[in-house]
C-alpha positions in Angstrom: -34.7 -32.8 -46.0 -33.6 -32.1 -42.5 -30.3 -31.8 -41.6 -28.8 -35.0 -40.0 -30.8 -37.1 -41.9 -29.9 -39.6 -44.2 -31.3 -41.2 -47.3 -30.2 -44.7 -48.5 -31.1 -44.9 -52.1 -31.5 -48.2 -54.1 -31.9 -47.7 -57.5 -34.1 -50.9 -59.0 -32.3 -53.8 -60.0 -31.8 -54.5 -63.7 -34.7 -55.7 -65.9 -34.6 -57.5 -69.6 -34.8 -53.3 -71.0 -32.0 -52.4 -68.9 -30.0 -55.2 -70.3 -31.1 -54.1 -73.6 -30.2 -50.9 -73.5 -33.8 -49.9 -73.9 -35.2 -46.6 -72.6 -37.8 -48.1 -69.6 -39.5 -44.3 -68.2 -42.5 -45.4 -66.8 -42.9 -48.9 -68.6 -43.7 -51.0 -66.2 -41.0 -53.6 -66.9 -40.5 -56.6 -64.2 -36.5 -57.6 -62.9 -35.2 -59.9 -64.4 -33.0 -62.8 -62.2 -30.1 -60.4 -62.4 -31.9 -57.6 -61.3 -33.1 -59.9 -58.1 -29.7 -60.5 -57.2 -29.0 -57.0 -57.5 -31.4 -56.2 -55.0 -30.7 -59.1 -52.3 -26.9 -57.6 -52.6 -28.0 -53.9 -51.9 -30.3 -55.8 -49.1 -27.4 -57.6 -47.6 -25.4 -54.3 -47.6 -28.0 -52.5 -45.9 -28.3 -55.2 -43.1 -24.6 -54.7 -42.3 -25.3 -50.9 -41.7 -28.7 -50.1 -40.7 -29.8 -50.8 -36.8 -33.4 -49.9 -35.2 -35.2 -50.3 -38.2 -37.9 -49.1 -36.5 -36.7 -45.3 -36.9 -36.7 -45.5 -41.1 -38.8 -45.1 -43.4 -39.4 -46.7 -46.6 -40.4 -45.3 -49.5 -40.8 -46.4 -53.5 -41.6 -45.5 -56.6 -44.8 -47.3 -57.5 -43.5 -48.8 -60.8 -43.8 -52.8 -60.9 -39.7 -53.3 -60.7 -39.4 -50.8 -57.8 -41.9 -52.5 -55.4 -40.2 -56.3 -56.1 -36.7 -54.5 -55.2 -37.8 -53.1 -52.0 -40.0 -56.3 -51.2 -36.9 -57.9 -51.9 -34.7 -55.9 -49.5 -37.3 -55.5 -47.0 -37.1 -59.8 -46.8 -33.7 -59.4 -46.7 -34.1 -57.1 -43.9 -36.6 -59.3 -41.8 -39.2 -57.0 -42.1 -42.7 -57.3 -44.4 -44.2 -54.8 -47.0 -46.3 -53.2 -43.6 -45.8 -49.5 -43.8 -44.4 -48.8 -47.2 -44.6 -46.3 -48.6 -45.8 -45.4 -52.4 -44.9 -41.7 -54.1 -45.6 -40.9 -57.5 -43.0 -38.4 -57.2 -40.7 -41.1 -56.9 -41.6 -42.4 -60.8 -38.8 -42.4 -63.3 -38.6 -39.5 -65.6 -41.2 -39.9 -68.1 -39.0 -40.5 -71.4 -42.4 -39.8 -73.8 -41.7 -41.0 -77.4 -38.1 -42.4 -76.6 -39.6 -45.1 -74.0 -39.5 -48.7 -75.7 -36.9 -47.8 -77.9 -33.4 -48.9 -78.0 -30.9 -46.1 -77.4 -29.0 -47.6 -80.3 -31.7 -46.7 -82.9 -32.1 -43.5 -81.4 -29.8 -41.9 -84.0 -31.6 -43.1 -87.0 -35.5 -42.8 -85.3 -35.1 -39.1 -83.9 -32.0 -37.6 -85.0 -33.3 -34.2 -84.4 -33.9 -35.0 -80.6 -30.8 -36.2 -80.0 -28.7 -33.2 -81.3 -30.8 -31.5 -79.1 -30.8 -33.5 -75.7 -26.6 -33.1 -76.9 -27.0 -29.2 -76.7 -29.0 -29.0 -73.6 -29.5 -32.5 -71.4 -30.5 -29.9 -68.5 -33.5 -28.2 -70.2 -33.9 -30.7 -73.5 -37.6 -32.7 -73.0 -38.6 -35.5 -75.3 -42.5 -35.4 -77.0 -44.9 -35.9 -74.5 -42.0 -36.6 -71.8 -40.3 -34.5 -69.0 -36.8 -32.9 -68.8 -34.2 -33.2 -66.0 -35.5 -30.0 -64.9 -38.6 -31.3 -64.7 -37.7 -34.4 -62.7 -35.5 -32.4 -60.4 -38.3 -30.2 -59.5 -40.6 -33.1 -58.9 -37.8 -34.9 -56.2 -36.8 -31.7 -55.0 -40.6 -31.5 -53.6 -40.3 -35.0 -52.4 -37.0 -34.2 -50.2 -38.7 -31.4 -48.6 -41.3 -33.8 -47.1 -38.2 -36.1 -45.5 -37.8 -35.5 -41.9 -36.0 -38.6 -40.8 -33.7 -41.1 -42.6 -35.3 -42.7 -45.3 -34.8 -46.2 -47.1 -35.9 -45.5 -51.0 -36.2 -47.7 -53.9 -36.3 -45.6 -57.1 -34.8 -45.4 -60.4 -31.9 -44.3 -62.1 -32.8 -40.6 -63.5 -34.4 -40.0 -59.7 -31.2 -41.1 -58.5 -29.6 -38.3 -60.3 -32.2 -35.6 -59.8 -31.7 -36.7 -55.8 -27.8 -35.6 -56.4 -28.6 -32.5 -57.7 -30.8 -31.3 -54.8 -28.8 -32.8 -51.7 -25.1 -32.9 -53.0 -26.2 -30.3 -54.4 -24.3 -31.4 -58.4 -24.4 -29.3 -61.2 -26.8 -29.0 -63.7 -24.8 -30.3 -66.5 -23.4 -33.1 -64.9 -26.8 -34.2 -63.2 -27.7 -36.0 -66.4 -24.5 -37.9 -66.7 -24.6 -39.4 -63.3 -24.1 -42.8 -62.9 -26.5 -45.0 -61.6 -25.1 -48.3 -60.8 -28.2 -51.1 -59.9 -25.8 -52.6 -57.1 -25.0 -50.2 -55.4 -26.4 -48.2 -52.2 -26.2 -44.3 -52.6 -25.8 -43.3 -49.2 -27.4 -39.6 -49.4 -26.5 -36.6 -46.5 -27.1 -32.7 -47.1 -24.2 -31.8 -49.3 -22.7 -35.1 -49.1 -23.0 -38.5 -51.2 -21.1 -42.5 -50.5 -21.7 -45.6 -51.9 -22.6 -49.2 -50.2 
């Protein structure tokens, strides 16, 4: 990431999982009507800030709920899905065997992994899934590429990895981030605001 340049992350708005409280990774899961409102808000705050829209990019995950939030703010916006961008770096963190299940049963369906996510969120990686590490090291290549300010709709562990490599956060708090769905994280080098 350049220096001057500014990121304006969106994380997706909320889908039925979310609401569930169910771990999504890379499930393709749609938004749900809250999550659309979520997105028109973010949308709406963006228009009050962002002028020449020529100048930005626009860049998503390629997940389903994703692509509806940035078509979503992109309407909101005046502009069409023309010039999008799509980066599999951008993905959520692949949650392997925890994704589909409810982070309430978690305690009685893997107790072993979650004493040791408890012991090492940084470094701890679910069966067949990635770790924060992981996912950091996966943003951190997509930052490198961004040379001018950048309009991104991703998801909520990205969001945190992002923090981690521009703020830059620590690595124990990277995975305790919040990640609110109506909000705009407004990201600079070594500098973080919220819309």
């Amino acid at each position: 990431m350049q220096p001057g340049v500014t990121i304006y992350f969106l994380r997706h708005g909320e889908t039925d999982w979310n609401a569930a409280a169910r771990y999504q990774g890379q499930v393709d899961i749609p938004l749900n009507d809250k999550g659309r409102g979520q997105a028109r808000r973010n949308g709406e705050a963006l228009r009050e800030v962002l002028r020449d829209l020529e100048q930005f990019d626009f860049v998503s995950s390629p997940l389903g709920r994703t692509r509806e939030t940035m078509a979503i703010v992109r309407d909101v916006l005046g502009l069409t899905l023309d010039g999008v961008r799509y980066d599999d770096r951008l993905r959520e963190m692949n949650y392997g065997h925890w994704e589909g299940q409810l982070a309430s049963d978690l305690p009685q369906t893997d107790p072993a992994g979650m004493a040791e996510r408890a012991r090492d969120w940084w470094n701890w990686r679910p069966r067949g899934g990635e770790s924060y590490e992981d996912l950091t090291l996966r943003v951190a290549d997509w930052v490198s590429t961004v040379t001018r300010d950048t309009v991104v709709s991703s998801h909520g562990g990205v969001s945190r990895a992002l923090r981690g490599v521009v703020v830059p956060v620590p690595h124990d708090e990277v995975p305790r981030l919040s990640v609110p769905q109506d909000r705009v994280l407004v990201l600079r080098r070594g500098s973080m605001d919220w819309l």
